[in-house]
C-alpha positions as CSV (number, residue, x, y, z in Angstrom):
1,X,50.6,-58.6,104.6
2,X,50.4,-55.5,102.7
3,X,54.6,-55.8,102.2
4,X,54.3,-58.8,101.5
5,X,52.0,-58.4,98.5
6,X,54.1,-55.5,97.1
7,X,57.2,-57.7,96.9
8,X,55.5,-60.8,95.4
9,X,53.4,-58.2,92.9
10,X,57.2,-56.8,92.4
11,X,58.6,-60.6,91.6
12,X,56.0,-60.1,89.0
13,X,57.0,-57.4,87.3
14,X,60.4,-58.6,87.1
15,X,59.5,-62.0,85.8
16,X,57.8,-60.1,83.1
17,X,60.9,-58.0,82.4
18,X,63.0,-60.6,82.0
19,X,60.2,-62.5,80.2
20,X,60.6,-59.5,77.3
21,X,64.4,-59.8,78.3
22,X,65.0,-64.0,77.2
23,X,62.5,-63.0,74.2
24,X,64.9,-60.3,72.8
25,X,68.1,-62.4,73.7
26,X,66.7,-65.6,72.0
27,X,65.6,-63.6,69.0
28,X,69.5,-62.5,69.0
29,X,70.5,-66.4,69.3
30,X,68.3,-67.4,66.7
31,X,70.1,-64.3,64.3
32,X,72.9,-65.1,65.5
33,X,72.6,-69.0,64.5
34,X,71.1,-67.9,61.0
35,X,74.0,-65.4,60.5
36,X,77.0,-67.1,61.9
37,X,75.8,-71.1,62.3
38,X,78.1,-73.2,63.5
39,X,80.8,-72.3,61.6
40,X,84.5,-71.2,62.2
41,X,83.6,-67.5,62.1
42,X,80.8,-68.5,64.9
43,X,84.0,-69.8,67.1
44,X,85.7,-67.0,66.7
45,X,83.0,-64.3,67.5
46,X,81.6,-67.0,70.5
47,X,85.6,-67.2,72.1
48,X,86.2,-63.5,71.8
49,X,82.9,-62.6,73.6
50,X,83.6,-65.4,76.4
51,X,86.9,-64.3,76.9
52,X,85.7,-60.1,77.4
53,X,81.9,-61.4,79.2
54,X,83.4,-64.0,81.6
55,X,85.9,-61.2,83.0
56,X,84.1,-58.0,83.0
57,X,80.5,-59.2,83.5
58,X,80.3,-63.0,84.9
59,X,83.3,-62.3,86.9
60,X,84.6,-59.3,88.4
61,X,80.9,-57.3,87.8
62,X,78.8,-60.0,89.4
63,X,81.3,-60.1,92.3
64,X,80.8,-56.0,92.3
65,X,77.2,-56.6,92.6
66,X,77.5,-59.2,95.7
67,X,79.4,-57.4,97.4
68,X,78.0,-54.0,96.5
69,X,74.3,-55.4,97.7
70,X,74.9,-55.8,101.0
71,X,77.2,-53.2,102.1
72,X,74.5,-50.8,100.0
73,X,72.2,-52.5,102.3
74,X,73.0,-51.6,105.3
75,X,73.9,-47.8,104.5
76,X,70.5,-47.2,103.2
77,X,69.0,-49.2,106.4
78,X,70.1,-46.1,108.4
79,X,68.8,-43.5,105.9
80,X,72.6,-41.8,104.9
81,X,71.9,-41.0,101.5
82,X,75.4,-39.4,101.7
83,X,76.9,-42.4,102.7
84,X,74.9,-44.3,100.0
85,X,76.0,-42.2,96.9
86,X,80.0,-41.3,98.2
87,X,80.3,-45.2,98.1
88,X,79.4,-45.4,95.1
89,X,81.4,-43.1,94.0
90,X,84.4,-45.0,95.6
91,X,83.5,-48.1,94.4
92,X,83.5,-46.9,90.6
93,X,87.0,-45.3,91.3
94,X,88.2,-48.8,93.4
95,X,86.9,-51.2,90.7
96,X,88.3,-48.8,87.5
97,X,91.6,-49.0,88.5
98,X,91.5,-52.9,89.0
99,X,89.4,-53.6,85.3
100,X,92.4,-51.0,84.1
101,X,95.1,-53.7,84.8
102,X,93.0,-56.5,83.4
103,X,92.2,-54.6,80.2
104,X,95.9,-53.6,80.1
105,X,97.1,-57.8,80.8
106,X,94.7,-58.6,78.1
107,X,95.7,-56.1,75.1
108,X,99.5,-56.6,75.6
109,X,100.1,-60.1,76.2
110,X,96.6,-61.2,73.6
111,X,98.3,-63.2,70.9
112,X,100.0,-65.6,73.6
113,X,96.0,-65.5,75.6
114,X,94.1,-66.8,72.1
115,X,96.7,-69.0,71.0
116,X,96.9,-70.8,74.5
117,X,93.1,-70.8,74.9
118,X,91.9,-71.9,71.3
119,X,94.8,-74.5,71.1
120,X,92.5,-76.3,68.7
121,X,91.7,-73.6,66.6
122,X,93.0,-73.0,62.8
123,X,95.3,-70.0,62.7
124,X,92.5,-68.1,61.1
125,X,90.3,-68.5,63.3
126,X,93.0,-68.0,66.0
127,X,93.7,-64.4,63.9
128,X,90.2,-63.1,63.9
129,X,89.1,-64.0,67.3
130,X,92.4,-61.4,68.1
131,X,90.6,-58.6,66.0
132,X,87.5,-59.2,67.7
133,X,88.7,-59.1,71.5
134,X,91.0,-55.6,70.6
135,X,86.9,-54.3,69.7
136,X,85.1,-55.9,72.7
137,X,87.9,-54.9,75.3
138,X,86.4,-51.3,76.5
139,X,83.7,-54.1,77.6
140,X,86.0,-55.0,80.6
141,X,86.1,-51.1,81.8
142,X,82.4,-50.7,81.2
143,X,80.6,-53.4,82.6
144,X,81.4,-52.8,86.4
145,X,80.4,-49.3,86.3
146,X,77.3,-50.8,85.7
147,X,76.8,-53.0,88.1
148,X,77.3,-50.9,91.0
149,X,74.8,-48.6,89.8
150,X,72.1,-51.4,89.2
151,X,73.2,-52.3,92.9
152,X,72.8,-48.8,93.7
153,X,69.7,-48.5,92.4
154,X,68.2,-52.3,94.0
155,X,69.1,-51.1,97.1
156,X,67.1,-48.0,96.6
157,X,63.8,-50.1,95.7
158,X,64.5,-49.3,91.8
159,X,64.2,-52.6,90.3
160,X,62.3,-52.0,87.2
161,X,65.0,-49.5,85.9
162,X,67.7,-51.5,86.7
163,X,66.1,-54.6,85.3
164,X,65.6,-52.6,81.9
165,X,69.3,-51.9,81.6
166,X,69.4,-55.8,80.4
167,X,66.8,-55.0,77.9
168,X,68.9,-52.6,76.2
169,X,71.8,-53.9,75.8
170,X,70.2,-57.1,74.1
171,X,68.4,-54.7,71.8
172,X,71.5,-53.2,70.5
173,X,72.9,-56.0,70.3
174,X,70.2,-57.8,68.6
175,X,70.1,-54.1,66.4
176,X,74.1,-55.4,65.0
177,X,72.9,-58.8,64.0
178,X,69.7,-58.0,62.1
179,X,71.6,-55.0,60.6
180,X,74.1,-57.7,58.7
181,X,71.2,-60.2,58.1
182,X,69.0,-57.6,56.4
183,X,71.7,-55.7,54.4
184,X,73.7,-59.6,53.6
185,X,77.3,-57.8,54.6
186,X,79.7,-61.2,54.6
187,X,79.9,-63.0,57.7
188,X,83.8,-62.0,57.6
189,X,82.9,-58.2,58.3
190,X,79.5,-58.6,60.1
191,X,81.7,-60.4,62.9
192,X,83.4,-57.0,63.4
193,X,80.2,-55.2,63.3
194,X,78.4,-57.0,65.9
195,X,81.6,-56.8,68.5
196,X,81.4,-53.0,67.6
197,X,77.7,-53.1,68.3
198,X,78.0,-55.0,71.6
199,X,80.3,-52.3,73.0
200,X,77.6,-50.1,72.0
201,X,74.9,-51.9,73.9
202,X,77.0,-51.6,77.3
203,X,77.6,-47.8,76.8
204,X,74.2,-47.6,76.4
205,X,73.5,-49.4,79.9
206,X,75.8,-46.6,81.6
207,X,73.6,-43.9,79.9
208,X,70.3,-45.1,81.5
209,X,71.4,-46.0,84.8
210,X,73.4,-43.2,85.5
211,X,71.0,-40.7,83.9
212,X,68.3,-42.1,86.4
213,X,71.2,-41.9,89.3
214,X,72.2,-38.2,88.7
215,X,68.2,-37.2,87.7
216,X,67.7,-37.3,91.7
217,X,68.6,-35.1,93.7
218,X,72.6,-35.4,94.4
219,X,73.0,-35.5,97.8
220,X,75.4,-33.1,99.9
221,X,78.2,-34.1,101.0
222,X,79.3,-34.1,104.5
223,X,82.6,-32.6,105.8
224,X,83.9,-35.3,108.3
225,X,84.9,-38.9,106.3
226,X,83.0,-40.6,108.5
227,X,80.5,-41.4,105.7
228,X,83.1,-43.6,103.7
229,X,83.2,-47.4,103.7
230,X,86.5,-48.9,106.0
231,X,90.0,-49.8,104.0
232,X,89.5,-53.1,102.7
233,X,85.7,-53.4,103.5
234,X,84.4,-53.2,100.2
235,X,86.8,-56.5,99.2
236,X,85.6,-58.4,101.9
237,X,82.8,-60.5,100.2
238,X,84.2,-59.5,96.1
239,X,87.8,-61.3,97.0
240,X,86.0,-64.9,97.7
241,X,83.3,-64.4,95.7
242,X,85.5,-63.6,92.5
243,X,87.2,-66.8,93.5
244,X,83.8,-68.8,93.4
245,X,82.9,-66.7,90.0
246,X,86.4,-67.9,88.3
247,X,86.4,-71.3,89.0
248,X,82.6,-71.4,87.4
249,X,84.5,-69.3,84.7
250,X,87.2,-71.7,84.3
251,X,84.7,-75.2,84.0
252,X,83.0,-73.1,81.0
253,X,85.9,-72.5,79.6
254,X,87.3,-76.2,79.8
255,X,83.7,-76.8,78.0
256,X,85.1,-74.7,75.1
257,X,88.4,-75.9,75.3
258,X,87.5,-79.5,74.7
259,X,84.9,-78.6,72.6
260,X,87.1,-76.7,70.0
261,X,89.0,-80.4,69.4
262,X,86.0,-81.4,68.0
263,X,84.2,-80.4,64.9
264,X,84.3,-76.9,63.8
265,X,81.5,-75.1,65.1
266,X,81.0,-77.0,68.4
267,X,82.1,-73.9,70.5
268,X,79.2,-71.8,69.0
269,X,77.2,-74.9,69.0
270,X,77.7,-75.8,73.0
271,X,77.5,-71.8,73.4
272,X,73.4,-72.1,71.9
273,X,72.8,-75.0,74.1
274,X,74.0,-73.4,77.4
275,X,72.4,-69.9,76.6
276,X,68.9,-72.3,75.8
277,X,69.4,-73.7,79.7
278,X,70.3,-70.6,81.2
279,X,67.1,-69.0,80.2
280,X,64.8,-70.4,82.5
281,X,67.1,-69.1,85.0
282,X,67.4,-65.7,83.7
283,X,63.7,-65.6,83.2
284,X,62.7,-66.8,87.3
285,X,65.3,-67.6,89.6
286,X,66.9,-64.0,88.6
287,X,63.7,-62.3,89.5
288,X,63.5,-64.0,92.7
289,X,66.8,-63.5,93.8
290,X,66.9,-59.5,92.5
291,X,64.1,-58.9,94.5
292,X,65.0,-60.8,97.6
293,X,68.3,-60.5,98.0
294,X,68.6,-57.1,99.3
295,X,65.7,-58.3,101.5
296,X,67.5,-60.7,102.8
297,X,70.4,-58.9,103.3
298,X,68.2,-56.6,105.4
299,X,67.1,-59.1,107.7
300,X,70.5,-60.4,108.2
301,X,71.6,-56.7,109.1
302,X,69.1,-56.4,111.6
303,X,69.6,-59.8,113.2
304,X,66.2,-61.2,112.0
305,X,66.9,-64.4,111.1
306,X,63.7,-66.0,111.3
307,X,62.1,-64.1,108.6
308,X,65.6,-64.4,106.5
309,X,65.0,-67.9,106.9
310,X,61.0,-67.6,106.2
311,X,62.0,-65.5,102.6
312,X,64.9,-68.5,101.5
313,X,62.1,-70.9,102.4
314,X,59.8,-69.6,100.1
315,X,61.9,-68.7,97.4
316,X,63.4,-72.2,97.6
317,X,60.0,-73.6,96.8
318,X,59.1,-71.7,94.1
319,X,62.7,-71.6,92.6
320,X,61.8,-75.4,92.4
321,X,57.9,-75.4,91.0
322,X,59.2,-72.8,88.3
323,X,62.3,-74.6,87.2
324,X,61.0,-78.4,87.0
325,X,59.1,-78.6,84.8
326,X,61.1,-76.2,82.1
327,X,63.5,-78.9,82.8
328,X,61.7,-81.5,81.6
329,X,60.3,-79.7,78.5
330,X,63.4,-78.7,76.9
331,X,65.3,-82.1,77.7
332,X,62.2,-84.1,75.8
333,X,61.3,-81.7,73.6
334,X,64.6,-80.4,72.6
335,X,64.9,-80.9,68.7
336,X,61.4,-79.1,67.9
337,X,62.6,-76.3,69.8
338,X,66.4,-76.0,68.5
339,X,64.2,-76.9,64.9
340,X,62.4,-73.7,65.5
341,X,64.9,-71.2,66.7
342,X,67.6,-72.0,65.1
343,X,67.0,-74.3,62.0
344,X,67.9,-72.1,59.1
345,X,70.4,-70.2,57.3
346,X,73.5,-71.4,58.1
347,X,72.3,-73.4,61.0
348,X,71.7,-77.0,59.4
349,X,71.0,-80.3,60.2
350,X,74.7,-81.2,61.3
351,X,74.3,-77.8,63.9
352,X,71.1,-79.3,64.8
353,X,72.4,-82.5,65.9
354,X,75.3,-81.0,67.9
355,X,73.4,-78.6,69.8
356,X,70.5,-81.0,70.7
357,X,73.4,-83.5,71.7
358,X,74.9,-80.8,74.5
359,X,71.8,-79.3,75.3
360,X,70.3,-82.8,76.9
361,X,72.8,-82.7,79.7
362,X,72.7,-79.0,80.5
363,X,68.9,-78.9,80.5
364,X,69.6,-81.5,83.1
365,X,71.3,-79.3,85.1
366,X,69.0,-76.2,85.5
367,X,67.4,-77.4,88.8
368,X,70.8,-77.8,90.3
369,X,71.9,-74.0,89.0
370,X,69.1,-72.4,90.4
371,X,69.2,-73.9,94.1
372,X,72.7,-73.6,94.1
373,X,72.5,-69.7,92.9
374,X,69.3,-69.4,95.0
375,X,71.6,-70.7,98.3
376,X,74.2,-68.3,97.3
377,X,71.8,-65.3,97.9
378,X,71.7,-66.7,101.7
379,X,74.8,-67.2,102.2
380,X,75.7,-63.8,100.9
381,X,72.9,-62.0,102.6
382,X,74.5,-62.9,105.8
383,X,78.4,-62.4,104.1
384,X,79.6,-65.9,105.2
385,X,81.4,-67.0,102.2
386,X,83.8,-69.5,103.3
387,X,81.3,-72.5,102.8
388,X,79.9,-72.0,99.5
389,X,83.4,-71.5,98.2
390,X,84.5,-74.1,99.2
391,X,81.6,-76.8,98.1
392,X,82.4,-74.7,94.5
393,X,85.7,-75.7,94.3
394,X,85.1,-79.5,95.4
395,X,82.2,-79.5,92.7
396,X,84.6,-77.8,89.7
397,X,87.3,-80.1,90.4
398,X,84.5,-83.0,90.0
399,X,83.0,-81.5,86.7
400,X,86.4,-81.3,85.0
401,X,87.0,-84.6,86.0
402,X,83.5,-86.1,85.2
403,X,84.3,-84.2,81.5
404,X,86.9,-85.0,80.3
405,X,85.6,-88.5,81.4
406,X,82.7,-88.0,79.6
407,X,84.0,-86.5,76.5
408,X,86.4,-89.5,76.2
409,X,83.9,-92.0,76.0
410,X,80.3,-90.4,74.4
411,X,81.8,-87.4,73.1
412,X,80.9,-83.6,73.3
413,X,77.5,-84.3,75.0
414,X,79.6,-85.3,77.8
415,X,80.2,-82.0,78.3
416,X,76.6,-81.2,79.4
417,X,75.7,-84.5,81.3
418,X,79.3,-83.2,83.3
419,X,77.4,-80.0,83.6
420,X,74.4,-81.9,85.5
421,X,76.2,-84.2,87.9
422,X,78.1,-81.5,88.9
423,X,75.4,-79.2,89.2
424,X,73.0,-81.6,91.5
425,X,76.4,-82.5,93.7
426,X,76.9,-78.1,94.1
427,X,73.4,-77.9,94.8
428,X,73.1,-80.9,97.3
429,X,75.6,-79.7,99.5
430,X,74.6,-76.3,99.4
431,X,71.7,-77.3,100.9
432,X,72.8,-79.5,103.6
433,X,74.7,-77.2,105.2
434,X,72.4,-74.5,104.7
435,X,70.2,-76.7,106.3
436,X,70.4,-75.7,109.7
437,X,69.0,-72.0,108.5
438,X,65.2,-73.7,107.9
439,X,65.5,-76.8,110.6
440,X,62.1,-76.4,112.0
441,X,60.2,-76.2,108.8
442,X,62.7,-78.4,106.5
443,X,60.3,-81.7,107.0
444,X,57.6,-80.1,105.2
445,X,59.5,-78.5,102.3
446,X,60.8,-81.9,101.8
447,X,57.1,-83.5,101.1
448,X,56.3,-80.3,99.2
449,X,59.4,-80.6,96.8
450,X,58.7,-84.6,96.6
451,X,54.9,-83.7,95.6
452,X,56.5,-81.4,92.6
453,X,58.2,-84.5,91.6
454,X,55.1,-86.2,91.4
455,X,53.3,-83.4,89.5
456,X,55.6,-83.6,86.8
457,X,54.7,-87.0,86.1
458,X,51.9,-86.3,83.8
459,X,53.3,-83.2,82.1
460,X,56.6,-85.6,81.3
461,X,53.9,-88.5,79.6
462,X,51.9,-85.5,77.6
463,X,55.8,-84.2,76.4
464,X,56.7,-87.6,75.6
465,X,53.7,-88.4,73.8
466,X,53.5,-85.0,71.6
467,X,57.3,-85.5,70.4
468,X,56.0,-88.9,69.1
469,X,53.5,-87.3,66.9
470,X,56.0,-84.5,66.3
471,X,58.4,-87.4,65.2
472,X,55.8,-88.4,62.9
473,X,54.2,-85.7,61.2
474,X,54.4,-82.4,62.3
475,X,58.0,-81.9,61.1
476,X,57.0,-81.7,57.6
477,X,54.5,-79.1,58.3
478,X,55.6,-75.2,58.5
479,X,57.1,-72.9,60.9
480,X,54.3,-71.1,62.2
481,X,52.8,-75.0,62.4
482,X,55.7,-76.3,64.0
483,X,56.0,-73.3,66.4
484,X,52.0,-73.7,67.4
485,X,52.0,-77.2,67.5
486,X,55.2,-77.0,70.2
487,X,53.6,-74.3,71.8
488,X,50.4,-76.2,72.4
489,X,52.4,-79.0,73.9
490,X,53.6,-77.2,76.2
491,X,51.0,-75.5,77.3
492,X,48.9,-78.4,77.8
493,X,51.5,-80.2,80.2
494,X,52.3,-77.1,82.1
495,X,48.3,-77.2,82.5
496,X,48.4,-80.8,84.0
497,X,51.2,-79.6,86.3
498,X,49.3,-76.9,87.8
499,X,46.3,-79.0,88.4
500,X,48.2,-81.5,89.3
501,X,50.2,-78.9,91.6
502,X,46.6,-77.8,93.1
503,X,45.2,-81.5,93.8
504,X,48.5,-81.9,95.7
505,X,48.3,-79.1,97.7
506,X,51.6,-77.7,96.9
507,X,50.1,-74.0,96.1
C-alpha cells in the first residue's frame, strides 16, 4: 500500500509540474500570438521550429527516451550503477554521431528542404524561414543529449528534476518573446531573436540535468566490458519506434503543408490550435505515463505481468476521467478561450476565426491521443513494437486520406476533424489488441468508461448554456471579466462531473 501511495502522491507532483509547465508554455503562445499573429513572419518562425523540433525532439529524442527507458530499466533492477552510467555514456556518443549527419543533411542541402516543404510559401517567407533554421539547427545535436539523461535520471527515481528541465526551457524561451514585446524590436528581427533564444533554452536543459548527473557520485568503472550494452541492442526498440515517431511527424507536416495553400497565417494559426489540444495531454497523460512507465517496464522485466496489467488498467481509467471532460470544454467553449489568450496585438478577429475553426476537430481528438500514447507505454514496457507500428501506419495513411478529403470540401478545419477520426481509429485498435493484457477485468472498465460518458452529460449542458450567455453579454465586458466569467464555467461543470463521477461510483 505504502508504494502504492508514494507513486500516486508522485503522479501528483508531476501533474503539478507540468501544471506550472502548460502555464509558462501558454503564456509563450499567447506572446507569441501577440508578437507574431498570424502573419507571414508567424509561418516562417512556426516552419523553421517544426522542421528543427520534429527531428531532434519529437523524433529521434523521444525515440532515445523509449528505448533508453527500458534498457535503463533493467540495468538499475540489478543494482550496476556502473552499468547504468557507462550506457549512458555510450548512448550520448551513439546518438551524436547519428544527429551529426542529420544536422549536416539539413545545413547543406536547406534551400532545396524549405523550398520543397513550404511549396506555398512567398519567396520571402521561403528566405527567412532559411535564416531561422541555420540558428535553430545546434537544436538537432542538443536535444538527444537530453533525453537520455532525463531517462537516466527516471530510471533512477528522479522525476521532479527531470520534469523541471521542461520548465526551463519554456522560460527562456518565453524570456525571448517578452524581451521583443517589451522593448517593440520589429517582428523582422525579433524572429531571429527568439530562434537564438530557443537554442538557449535547450543548452540550458543540458546544464541542469547533467549538473544533477555528475553532482553524484561518478561511479568506478570496471575493467572487464562486460558492463556495456550488446552491438545493436540499444536500436532495437529506437529503429521501430522512430518509424512510428516519423510517420506521426509526416501527418503534421501534411497539416502544414495544406495549410500553407491557404490564407497566410494558417500554419501559425493551426500551430496555436494543436499546441491548445496538446495541453491537456502534456499536463495528465504525460505525468501518468513518466511515472509509470519505468514501472511498467519493471514488471515486464521481471515477468510480472499481472501487476503490469493492474498499473495500464488504472492508468487507462484515469487517462480517461482526466481527458473527457477537457475535451468537451475546449470544443464548446473554444472562442472565449482563444478570445482570452490570444485576442490581441496582432492576433485579430480573422486569427480568431481560423484558429477556433481547426481547434474544433483537434480538441476532438485528445481522448484518442492519450489512449493511444497511454497503450504505447505497454507496449513498450514489454518492447513488442511490431503491433503498434503497424496500427500507426494504417491510421496515418487514413488521416492523409480523410484530409485532404476534408480540406477539399470544408476547408482547413478539415485538417483537425482528420486529426480526430484518425485518432479514435489509432486508439480503437490499440486497444483491441491490447486487450488480451486486461481480459479478466476488461468487462468492468468498460461500464466504468461508459459511466464517464454519462457524467459528462451535465458538465456538456452547463458549457453549453454558459457560451450562450457568453454569446450574449459577457463578450463586451473586460479581460479580467471574460477570463473569470470562463473560469467560473468551468469550474462549475467540472464540479457536476465529479459529483456526478461520485454518484456513479466511478471513483
Amino acid at each position: 500500500m505504502k508504494k502504492n501511495f508514494n507513486y500516486s502522491k508522485l503522479v501528483v507532483i508531476i501533474v503539478v509540474i507540468n501544471i506550472i509547465l502548460a502555464v509558462l508554455a501558454l503564456l509563450k503562445d499567447m506572446f507569441m500570438a501577440s508578437y507574431f499573429g498570424t502573419t507571414v513572419n508567424a509561418d516562417a518562425f512556426t516552419l523553421s521550429f517544426f522542421i528543427t523540433d520534429m527531428l531532434g525532439n519529437n523524433l529521434i529524442a523521444n525515440a532515445i527516451a523509449v528505448s533508453c527507458v527500458p534498457l535503463f530499466t533493467k540495468i538499475y533492477a540489478d543494482n550496476d550503477e556502473y552499468k547504468l552510467y557507462d550506457n549512458l555514456i555510450k548512448v550520448n556518443i551513439s546518438y551524436f554521431i547519428l544527429t551529426l549527419i542529420s544536422f549536416l543533411m539539413l545545413l547543406i542541402f536547406r534551400d532545396q528542404i524549405i523550398s520543397k516543404l513550404a511549396s506555398g510559401f512567398t519567396n520571402e517567407t521561403i528566405n527567412i524561414s532559411i535564416q531561422l533554421l541555420i540558428i535553430l539547427l545546434p537544436i538537432i545535436l542538443i536535444y538527444p543529449i537530453v533525453t537520455s539523461g532525463i531517462s537516466y535520471l527516471q530510471v533512477k527515481g528522479k522525476f521532479i528534476i527531470s520534469s523541471l528541465a521542461a520548465i526551463l526551457y519554456n522560460f527562456i524561451f518565453l524570456l525571448g518573446i517578452v524581451y521583443c514585446a517589451f522593448f517593440k524590436i520589429p517582428v523582422s528581427k525579433g524572429l531571429f531573436i527568439v530562434a537564438y533564444s530557443v537554442v538557449a533554452a535547450v543548452l540550458a536543459m543540458v546544464i541542469l540535468l547533467y549538473w544533477k548527473i555528475i553532482k553524484e557520485k561518478k561511479p568506478s568503472r570496471r575493467k572487464d566490458k562486460k558492463h556495456l550494452m550488446k552491438r545493436g541492442e540499444i536500436y532495437k526498440l529506437f529503429i521501430p519506434y522512430c518509424a512510428i515517431l516519423l510517420l506521426s511527424q509526416f501527418v503534421l507536416y501534411y497539416e502544414r503543408y495544406l495549410a500553407s495553400f491557404f490564407q497566410g497565417g494558417s500554419v501559425a494559426a493551426l500551430n496555436y490550435a494543436y499546441r491548445l489540444s496538446q495541453f491537456p495531454i502534456w499536463v495528465f497523460v504525460s505525468a501518468i505515463a513518466t511515472v509509470l512507465f519505468p514501472r511498467m517496464a519493471k514488471h515486464n522485466s521481471e515477468g510480472d505481468l499481472k501487476s503490469l496489467a493492474e498499473v495500464f488498467k488504472n492508468a487507462l481509467l484515469w487517462v480517461f476521467i482526466l481527458t473527457m471532460p477537457v475535451t468537451f470544454i475546449l470544443y464548446i467553449l473554444r472562442n472565449p478561450i482563444i478570445s482570452i489568450l490570444f485576442l490581441r496585438g496582432a492576433f485579430d478577429s480573422s486569427s480568431l476565426k481560423i484558429t477556433s475553426e481547426i481547434l474544433a476537430g483537434y480538441s476532438l481528438a485528445i481522448i484518442g491521443l492519450s489512449i493511444s500514447a497511454l497503450c504505447m507505454k505497454l507496449y513498450l514496457a514489454r518492447e513488442e513494437i511490431k503491433t503498434p507500428l503497424l496500427i500507426f501506419i494504417i491510421s496515418s495513411i487514413i488521416n492523409i486520406i480523410i484530409d485532404f478529403f476534408l480540406v477539399s470540401r470544408i476547408g482547413i478545419k478539415g485538417v483537425g476533424y482528420g486529426a480526430a477520426i484518425s485518432s479514435i481509429i489509432n486508439a480503437t485498435l490499440m486497444l483491441l489488441l491490447i486487450k488480451i493484457e486486461i481480459k479478466d477485468s476488461f468487462h468492468k472498465i468498460t461500464i466504468k468508461l461508459l459511466k464517464c460518458v454519462v457524467s459528462n452529460l451535465i458538465l456538456i449542458v452547463i458549457c453549453v448554456f454558459g457560451l450562450q450567455i457568453w454569446n450574449l453579454n459577457i463578450i463586451r465586458m473586460n479581460l479580467i471579466s471574460q477570463l473569470a466569467y470562463i473560469g467560473a464555467v468551468a469550474l462549475l461543470s467540472i464540479s457536476a462531473y465529479v459529483i456526478s463521477l461520485r454518484c456513479l461510483k466511478v471513483i
